[in-house]
Structure formats: C-alpha cells, structure tokens
N, C-alpha and C positions, 0 to 999 in steps of 0.2 A: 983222371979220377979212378979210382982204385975200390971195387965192388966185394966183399965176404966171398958172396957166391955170384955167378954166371949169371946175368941179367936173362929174361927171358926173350927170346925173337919176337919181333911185335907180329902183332895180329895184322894182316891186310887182305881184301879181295882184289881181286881182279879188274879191271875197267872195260869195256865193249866198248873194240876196234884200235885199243893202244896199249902199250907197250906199261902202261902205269897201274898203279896198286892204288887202292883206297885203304889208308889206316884206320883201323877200328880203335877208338878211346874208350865209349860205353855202348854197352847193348838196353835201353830201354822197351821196354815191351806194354802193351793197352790191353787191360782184359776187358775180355765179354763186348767188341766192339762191333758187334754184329746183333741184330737185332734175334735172326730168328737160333744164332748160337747160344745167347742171352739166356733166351725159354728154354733149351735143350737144358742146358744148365742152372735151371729153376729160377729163375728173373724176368721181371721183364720191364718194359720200356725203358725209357732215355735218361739211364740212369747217371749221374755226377760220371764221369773216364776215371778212372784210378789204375795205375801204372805197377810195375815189375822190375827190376834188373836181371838180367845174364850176365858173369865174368864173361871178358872180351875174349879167353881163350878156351869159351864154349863153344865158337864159330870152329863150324867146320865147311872148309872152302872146295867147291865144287865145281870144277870148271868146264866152260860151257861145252855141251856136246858129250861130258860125262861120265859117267855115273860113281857117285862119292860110296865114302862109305862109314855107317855109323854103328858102335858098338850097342848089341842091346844092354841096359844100364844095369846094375847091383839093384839091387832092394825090392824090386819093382814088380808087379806079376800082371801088371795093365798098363804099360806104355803105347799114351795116344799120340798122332800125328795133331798136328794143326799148322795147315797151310797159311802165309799170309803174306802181303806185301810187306817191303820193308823201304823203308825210305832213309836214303844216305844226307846225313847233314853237312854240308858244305861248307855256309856261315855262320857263327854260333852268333847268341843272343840271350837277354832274359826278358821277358816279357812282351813277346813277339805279340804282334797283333796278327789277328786270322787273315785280313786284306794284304798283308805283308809276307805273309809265310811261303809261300813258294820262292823269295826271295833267296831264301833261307836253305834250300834242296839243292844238293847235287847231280841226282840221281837217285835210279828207283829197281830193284831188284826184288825175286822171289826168293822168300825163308821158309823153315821148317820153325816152329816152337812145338818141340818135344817136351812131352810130359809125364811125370811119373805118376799117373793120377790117383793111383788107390793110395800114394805117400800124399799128395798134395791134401785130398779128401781126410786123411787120417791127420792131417796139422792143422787143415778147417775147422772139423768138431772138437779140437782140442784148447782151438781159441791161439792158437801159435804159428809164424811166419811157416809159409810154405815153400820158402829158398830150396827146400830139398826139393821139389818137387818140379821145379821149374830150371834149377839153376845149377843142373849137374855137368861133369863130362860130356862134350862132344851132345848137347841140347839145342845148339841153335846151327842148325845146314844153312849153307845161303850160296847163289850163284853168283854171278857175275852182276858188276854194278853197270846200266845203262844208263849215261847221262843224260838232265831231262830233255835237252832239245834231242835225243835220239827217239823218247821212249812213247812220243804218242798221246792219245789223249787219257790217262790213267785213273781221271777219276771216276772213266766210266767203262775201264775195263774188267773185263771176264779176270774168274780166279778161278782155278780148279786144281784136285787135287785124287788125282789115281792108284789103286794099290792094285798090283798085278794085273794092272790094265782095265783095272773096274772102278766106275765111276765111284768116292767115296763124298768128294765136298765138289759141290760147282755154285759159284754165286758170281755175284758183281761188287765192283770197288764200292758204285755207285750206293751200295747197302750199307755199308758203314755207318753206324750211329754219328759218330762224331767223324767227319770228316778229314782227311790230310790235316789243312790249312788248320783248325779248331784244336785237333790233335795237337799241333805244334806251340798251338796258341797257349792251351791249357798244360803241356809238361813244359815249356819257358818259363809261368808262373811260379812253377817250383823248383824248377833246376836251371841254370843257363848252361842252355845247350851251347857245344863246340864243335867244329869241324871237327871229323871224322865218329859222329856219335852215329849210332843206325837205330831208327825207330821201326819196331816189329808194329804194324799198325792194326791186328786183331788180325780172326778167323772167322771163316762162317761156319752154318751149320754144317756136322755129318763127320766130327770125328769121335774117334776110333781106336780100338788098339790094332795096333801091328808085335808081329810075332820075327825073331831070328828067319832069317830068308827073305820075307818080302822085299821086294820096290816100289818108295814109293817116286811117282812122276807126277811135277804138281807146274802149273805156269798162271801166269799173269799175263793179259793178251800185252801185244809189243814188248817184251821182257823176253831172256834166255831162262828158258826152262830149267827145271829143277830137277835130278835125279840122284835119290839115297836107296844105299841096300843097306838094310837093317842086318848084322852077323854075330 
C-alpha cells in the first residue's frame, strides 16, 4: 500500500512490569464527574455524564519515575490542570451493562486533562463547541498503564494532585458521581467502545492555573505517579 504522505507513528503507553505498549485509538473524557468539582464550576448534583474527545496524539507519555514535559499552549492566559484516573479499554462493546463492565478494562493509569479555560469559557458563552479548549497539542499527560489484577482496589483509591509540592486537588475515586462501571455503561450507549480506547474518568475539586516552570506531580494510590513540567 502506497500512502501521499508519511503515516503518523501511532500513539502508545507503556504497560507496568513489561516489555509492551498499550495503543491508543480514542481519548474519551467525562465532565464535571465529581461532585464537589461540579459546584466549583457552577452545578450541581447527579447530573445526566456527558462526554468530550482528545485526538489520540494529545497524549503526552511519561514514563514512570519521570518527569515529562508539556508546552504551555498558544491562545491561552489560564491554563488549568485536572487530575484524573484514566481507564484503559481492553474489550470493546456497545452497550455494555454496568455489572459487566470491569469485564471490559485492561488497566488503569493517572492523566492530566489540560485546559485552556478562559478559551473553553469564551466558546461556552457563545453557545459553540469547546474542542479549542480541551483538545489542543500535547492536553492530555498520562503515565504508565497498570493492569488491573496489578492495580488494587481503585474504586476506592486516593487521587491527588500537587504543584510545586503543594497540595492543589486531593480526593477519592470513591467520589465520582458516576462510577467506573456506569461510566462505561453510559459512553457504550453512544459509542462502541474498542480495545485500546482510554477513558479520562473526571476530576475533583481544586483546579487551577499553572504557569511555564511549574511541576505538576499528581497519583492515584496503586498506580505509577504522574510528573509534568509545564515550559
């Protein structure tokens, strides 16, 4: 087969304790999956999940033990962090059911979803998509993928997420409005998910802008930590 131009390198992570890559197909992402993130950002309660994309070569891969590194973005004059677990799909499906979904996981890793928030808020009030704002260059960090008989009990582990060694988000998985399983339940409904898709599963409260220089260092307990410097 004979290409115009140069195909691009696919996107892959890392796997914890082998030799192997995890290919990335899509980057899906859950907003406002946190309840007290939710009110930070003027909402509240258990509201319907509605979903996001990243292009796949927004991943920026960070391998464990560290520290990556990400450009601060064009346009922007308020780029926030947001910590969150991300869950690697394994088996794909459509219309997975929640008691089934774990089924469905390979593995579970810590992401960054970078945001460009004064652009996302300016495509809010305007009534138009906020792809800018979410779905730029080098927006989505992510470490190492740990598969899930390695990674522990996840639905009730700690999240946290530090900027120059000061606490800025700390919560639990356990907080998630919509849980893992439901999460998977409810984006099968409208996409059939495939091996190698990664769900950004939300943030909690307590982000923030970061400014060229900082680091930030964010983990999900039994997961390889996360470390970006912003340049």
């Amino acid at each position: 087969m004979r290409f115009v131009v140069t195909p691009p390198a696919p996107v892959s992570v890392p796997v914890v304790g082998t030799e192997d890559r995890f290919p990335i197909r899509r980057v899906y992402c859950v907003g406002r999956n946190y309840e007290e993130h939710a009110k930070e950002m003027g909402f509240t309660g258990r509201e319907p999940p509605f979903f996001f994309l990243k292009p796949a070569d927004a991943i920026v891969v960070v391998d464990a033990g560290s520290t990556g590194s990400m450009a601060y973005p064009s346009l922007t004059h308020n780029l926030h962090h947001e910590i969150e677990l991300v869950v690697a799909v394994g088996t794909g499906g459509k219309n997975i059911q929640a008691a089934d979904a774990h089924q469905h996981i390979f593995g579970y890793a810590v992401g960054l979803d970078m945001t460009r928030r004064d652009l996302q808020n300016e495509m809010k009030k305007q009534g138009r998509p906020w792809c800018i704002g979410k779905g730029f260059d080098q927006s989505a960090p992510i470490g190492p993928i740990t598969p899930v008989a390695q990674a522990g009990d996840i639905d009730n582990a700690e999240i946290y997420l530090q900027v120059g060694g000061q606490d800025r988000q700390r919560s639990h998985v356990s907080k998630l409005i919509w849980n893992i399983a439901e999460t998977i339940a409810h984006l099968s409904a409208a996409w059939e998910l495939q091996p190698g898709d990664l769900i950004y599963t939300g943030t909690p409260e307590g982000v923030a802008a970061v400014v060229a220089g900082d680091t930030m260092t964010g983990g999900v307990t039994g997961l390889e930590s996360l470390s970006v410097k912003v340049v």
